[in-house]
N, C-alpha and C positions, 0 to 999 in steps of 0.2 A: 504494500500500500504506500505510494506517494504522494505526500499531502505538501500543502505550501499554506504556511499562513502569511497574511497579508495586513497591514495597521498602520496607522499616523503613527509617527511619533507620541507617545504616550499612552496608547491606546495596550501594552503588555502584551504584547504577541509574541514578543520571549518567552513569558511566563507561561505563557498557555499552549507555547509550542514546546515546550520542556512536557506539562504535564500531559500534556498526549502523548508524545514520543515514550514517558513512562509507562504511560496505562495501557500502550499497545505493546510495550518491548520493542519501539525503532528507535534506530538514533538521530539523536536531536540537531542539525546539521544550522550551525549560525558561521555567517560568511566574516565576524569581525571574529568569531573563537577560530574558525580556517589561515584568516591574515595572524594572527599572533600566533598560533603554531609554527607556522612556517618563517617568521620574521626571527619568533626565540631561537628556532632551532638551527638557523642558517642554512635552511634549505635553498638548491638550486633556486627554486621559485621564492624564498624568502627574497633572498638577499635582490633579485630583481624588484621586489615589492617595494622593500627596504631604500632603493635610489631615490624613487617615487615620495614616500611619505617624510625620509628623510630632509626633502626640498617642498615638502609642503605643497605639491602635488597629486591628483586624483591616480588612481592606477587605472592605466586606459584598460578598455574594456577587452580586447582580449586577452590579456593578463589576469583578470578577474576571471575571467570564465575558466583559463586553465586551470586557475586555483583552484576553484569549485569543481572544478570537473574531476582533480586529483581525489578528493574527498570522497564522493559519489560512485567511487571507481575502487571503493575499497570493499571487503569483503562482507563488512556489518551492513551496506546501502543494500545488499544483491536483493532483500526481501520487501526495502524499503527506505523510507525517510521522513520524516518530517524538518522543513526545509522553513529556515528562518533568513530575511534577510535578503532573499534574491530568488527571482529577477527581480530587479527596480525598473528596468525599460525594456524596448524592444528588442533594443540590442541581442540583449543577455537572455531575453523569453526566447526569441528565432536559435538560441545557442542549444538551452534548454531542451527545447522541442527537437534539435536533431540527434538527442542520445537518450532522452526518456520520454516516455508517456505519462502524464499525469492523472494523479483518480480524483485529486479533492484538492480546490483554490478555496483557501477560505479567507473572507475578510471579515476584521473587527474593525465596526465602523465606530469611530469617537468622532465629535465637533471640533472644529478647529480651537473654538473658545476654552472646551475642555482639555485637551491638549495642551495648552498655554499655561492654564490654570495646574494642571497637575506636572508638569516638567519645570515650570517656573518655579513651582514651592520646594524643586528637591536640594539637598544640600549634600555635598562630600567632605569626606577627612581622609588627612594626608595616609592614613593609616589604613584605609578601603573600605569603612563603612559608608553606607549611607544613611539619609533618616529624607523626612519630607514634613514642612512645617505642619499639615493638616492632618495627614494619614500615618504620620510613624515623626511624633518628634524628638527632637532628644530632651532628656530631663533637664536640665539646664539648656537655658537657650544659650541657640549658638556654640556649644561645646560639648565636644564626643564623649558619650557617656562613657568609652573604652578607656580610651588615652587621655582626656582633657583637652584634643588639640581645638583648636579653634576652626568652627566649619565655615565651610563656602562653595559658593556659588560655581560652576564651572561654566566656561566661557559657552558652551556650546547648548548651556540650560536658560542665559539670556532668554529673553520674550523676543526680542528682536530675531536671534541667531534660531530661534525656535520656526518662527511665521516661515523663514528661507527655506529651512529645509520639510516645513508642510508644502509649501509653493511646491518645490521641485517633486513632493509624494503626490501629488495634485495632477501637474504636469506630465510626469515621464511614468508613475506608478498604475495610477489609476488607468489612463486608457485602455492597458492589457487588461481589464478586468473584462471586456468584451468579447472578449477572444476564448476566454474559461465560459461564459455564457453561450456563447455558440456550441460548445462542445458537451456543455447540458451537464458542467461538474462544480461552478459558481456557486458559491452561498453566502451568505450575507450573517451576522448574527452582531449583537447589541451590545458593544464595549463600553458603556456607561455603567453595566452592573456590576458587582460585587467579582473577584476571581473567580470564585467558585461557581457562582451564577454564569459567567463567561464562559466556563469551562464546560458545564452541563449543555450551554445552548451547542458550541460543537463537538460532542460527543452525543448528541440526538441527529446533527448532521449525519457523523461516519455511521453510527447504526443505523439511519433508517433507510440511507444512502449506499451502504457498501456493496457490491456487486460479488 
């Protein structure tokens, strides 16, 4: 069974693509845990990654795909996946489609507003926790219940640096979702609700749905 989840920014399509990958026994296939395997471990395809992000550049797109493709290509994918992450465009969907078939696109749809609201309020420490002003604060404000260090904001949880990269899930994300609709495997379900709520609306998907 390979499944693709799909989300704005904020919308926990990590999360929810981890707990299906458990509840089915696939593995959980995320394209930023693939780049930092290959960057830590200086692999052939690392260390080409590594030129790219080193200089503060995108990694073109067929470089991306071979990453992903190496992963997909290992022996845990042969029964299945659930796939975080990618494709973001057409690019990479036309890549996709010429080495697998897919059973199940799923997107969790959240509001742009929501979105804002719930990435804007999150906070990190130097130390790798996180907390989020509304949903998980730390006991003290402002300071990591762990270490004491002092939390913050990261550049890419701005509102501003948030709206850019909805624009581009907007843009280059969303139109593939046309294309999983023509082939009659698209599903839609409600990322406003609670995890667990989230997580039950697609797993009524793959049950009621699996062929």
């Amino acid at each position: 069974m390979r499944i693709i989840i799909f989300g704005p920014q904020g919308s926990g399509k990590g999360t929810q693509a981890e707990l299906i990958a458990r509840r089915h026994n696939l593995p959980y296939v995320s394209t930023g845990d693939i780049f930092r395997y290959h960057t830590k471990n200086e692999t052939e395809l690392g260390v080409k990654v590594s030129q790219y992000l080193s200089q503060g550049e995108l990694v073109p797109e067929d470089l991306t795909n071979q990453v992903v493709k190496s992963r997909l290509d290992q022996p845990d994918c042969v029964t299945g996946f659930v796939l975080d992450g990618y494709p973001r465009n057409r690019k990479q969907l036309d890549f996709l489609n010429s080495i697998f078939k897919i059973d199940f696109a799923i997107v969790i749809e959240l509001s742009d507003d929501e979105a804002v609201k719930r990435l804007s309020g999150r906070l990190a420490c130097k130390c790798g926790l996180s907390y989020h002003l509304e949903y998980n604060p730390p006991v003290k404000a402002d300071l990591c219940d762990k270490c004491g260090s002092e939390l913050f904001r990261r550049d890419d949880d701005q509102p501003e640096a948030i709206k850019k990269r909805l624009a581009i899930y907007h843009t280059e994300t969303e139109p593939l979702f046309a294309e999983f609709e023509r082939e009659d495997i698209f599903y839609r379900v409600d990322g406003s609700r609670s995890i667990d709520q989230v997580y039950q609306q697609i797993e009524k998907v793959i049950s009621s749905n699996k062929k």
